[in-house]
TORFITOR-800308 format. One record per residue (C-alpha): x, y, z; residue number from 0; residue in three letters. Coordinates in nm, 3 decimals. Layout:
+---------+---------+---------+-----+---------+
!       u !       v !       w ! num ! residuo !
+---------+---------+---------+-----+---------+
!       X !       Y !       Z ! NUM !     ala !
...
+---------+---------+---------+-----+---------+
# end
This chain:
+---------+---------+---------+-----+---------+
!       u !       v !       w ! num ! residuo !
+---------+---------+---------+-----+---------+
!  -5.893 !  -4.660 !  -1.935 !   0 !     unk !
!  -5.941 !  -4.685 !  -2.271 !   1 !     unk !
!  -5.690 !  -4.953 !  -2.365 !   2 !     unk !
!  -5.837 !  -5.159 !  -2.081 !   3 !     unk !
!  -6.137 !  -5.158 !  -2.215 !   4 !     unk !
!  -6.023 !  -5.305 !  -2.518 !   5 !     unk !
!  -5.838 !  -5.530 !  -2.314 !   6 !     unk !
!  -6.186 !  -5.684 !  -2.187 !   7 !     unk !
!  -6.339 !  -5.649 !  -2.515 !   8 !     unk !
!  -6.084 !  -5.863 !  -2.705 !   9 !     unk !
!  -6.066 !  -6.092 !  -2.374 !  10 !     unk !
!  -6.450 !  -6.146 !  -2.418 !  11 !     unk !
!  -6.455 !  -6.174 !  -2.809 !  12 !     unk !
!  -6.132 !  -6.358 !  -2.909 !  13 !     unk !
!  -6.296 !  -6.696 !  -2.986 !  14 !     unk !
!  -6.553 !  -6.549 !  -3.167 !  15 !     unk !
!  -6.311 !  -6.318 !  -3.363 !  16 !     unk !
!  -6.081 !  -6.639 !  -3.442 !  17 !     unk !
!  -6.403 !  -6.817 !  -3.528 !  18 !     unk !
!  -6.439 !  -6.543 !  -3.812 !  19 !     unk !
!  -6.131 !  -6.601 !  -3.927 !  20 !     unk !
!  -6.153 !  -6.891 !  -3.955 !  21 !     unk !
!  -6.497 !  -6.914 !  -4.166 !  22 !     unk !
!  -6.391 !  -6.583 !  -4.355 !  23 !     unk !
!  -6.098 !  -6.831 !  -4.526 !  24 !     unk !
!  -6.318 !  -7.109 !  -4.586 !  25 !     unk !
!  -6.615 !  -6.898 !  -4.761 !  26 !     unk !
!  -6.415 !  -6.589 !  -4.893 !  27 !     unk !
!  -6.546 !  -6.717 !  -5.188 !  28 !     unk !
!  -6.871 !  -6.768 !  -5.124 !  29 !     unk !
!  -6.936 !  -6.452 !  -4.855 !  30 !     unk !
!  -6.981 !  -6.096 !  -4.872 !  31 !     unk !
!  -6.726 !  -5.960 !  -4.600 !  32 !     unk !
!  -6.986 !  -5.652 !  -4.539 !  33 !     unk !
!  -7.143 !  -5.906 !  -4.314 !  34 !     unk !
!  -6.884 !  -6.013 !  -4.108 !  35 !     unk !
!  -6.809 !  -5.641 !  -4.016 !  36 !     unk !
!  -7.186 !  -5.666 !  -3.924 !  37 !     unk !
!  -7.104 !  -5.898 !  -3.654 !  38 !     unk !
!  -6.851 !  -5.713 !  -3.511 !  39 !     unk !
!  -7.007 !  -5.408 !  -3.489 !  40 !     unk !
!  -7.297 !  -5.585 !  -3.311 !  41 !     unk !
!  -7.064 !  -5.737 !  -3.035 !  42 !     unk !
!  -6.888 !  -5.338 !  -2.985 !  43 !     unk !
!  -6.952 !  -5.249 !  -2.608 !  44 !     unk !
!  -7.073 !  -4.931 !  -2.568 !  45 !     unk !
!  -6.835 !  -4.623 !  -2.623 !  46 !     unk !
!  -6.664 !  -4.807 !  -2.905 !  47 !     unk !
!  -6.693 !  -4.781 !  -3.240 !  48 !     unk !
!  -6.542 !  -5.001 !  -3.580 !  49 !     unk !
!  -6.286 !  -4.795 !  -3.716 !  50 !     unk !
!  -6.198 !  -5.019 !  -3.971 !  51 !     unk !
!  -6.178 !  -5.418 !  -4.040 !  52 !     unk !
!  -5.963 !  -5.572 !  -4.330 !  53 !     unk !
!  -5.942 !  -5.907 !  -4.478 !  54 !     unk !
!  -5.617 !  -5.950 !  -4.509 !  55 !     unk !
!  -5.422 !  -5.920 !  -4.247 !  56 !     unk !
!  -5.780 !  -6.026 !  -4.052 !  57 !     unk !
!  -5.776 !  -5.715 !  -3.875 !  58 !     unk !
!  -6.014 !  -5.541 !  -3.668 !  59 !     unk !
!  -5.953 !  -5.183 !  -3.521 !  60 !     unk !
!  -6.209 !  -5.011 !  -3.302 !  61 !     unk !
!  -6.225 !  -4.626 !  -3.193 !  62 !     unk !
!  -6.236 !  -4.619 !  -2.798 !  63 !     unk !
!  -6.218 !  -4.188 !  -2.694 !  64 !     unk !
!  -6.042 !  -4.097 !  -2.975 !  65 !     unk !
!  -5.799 !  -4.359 !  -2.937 !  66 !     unk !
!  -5.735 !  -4.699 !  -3.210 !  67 !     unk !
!  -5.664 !  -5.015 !  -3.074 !  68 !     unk !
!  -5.670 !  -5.324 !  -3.345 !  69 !     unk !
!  -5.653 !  -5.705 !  -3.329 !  70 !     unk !
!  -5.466 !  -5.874 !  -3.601 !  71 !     unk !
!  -5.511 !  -6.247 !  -3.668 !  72 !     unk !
!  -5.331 !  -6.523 !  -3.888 !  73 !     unk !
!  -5.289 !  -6.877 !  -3.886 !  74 !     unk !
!  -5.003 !  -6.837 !  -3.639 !  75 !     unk !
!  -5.053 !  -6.602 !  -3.393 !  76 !     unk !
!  -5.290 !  -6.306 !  -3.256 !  77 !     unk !
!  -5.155 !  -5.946 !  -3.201 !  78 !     unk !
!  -5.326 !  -5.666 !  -3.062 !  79 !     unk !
!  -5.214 !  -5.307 !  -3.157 !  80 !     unk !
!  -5.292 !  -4.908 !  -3.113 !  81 !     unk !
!  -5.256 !  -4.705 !  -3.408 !  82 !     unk !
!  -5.092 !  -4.344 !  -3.364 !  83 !     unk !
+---------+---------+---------+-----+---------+
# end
C-alpha cells in the first residue's frame, strides 16, 4: 500500500519535481535550497512526510508508514528507490 502510494505521488509530481531540478541548477547560485524543500513538502499527500531531500544527487525521499521511498534525478535519467 504504501509503495503505491508513492507510486501515485511521484506519477502526479514528476514534472514538477524535474521542473525543480531543473531551476535548482540554473539558480544554485542565486537560491536558498530551504525553499525548494518548501515546495515539496507542500505537494506531500497526506500520510507522508519529507524524510530528507539533497542537492546532489537531486533526491527526494519521503516517509510513507514507516517505510522510505526516494526519487533520484539527473540530467539522464529518473530512479525511484526504498531505503532499508
Amino acid at each position: 500500500m504504501s509503495q503505491e502510494k508513492f507510486n501515485v505521488w511521484v506519477n502526479g509530481n514528476l514534472s514538477y519535481l524535474e521542473y525543480l531540478f531543473d531551476r535548482w541548477n540554473e539558480e544554485k547560485q542565486y537560491e536558498d535550497f530551504k525553499d525548494y524543500k518548501k515546495e515539496v513538502v507542500k505537494r506531500l499527500s497526506e500520510g507522508m512526510t519529507l524524510f530528507r531531500m539533497i542537492k546532489k544527487p537531486f533526491e527526494v525521499v519521503v516517509e510513507i508508514d514507516n517505510k522510505k521511498y526516494g526519487i533520484r534525478i539527473n540530467k539522464k535519467d529518473v530512479k525511484t528507490f526504498t531505503l532499508e
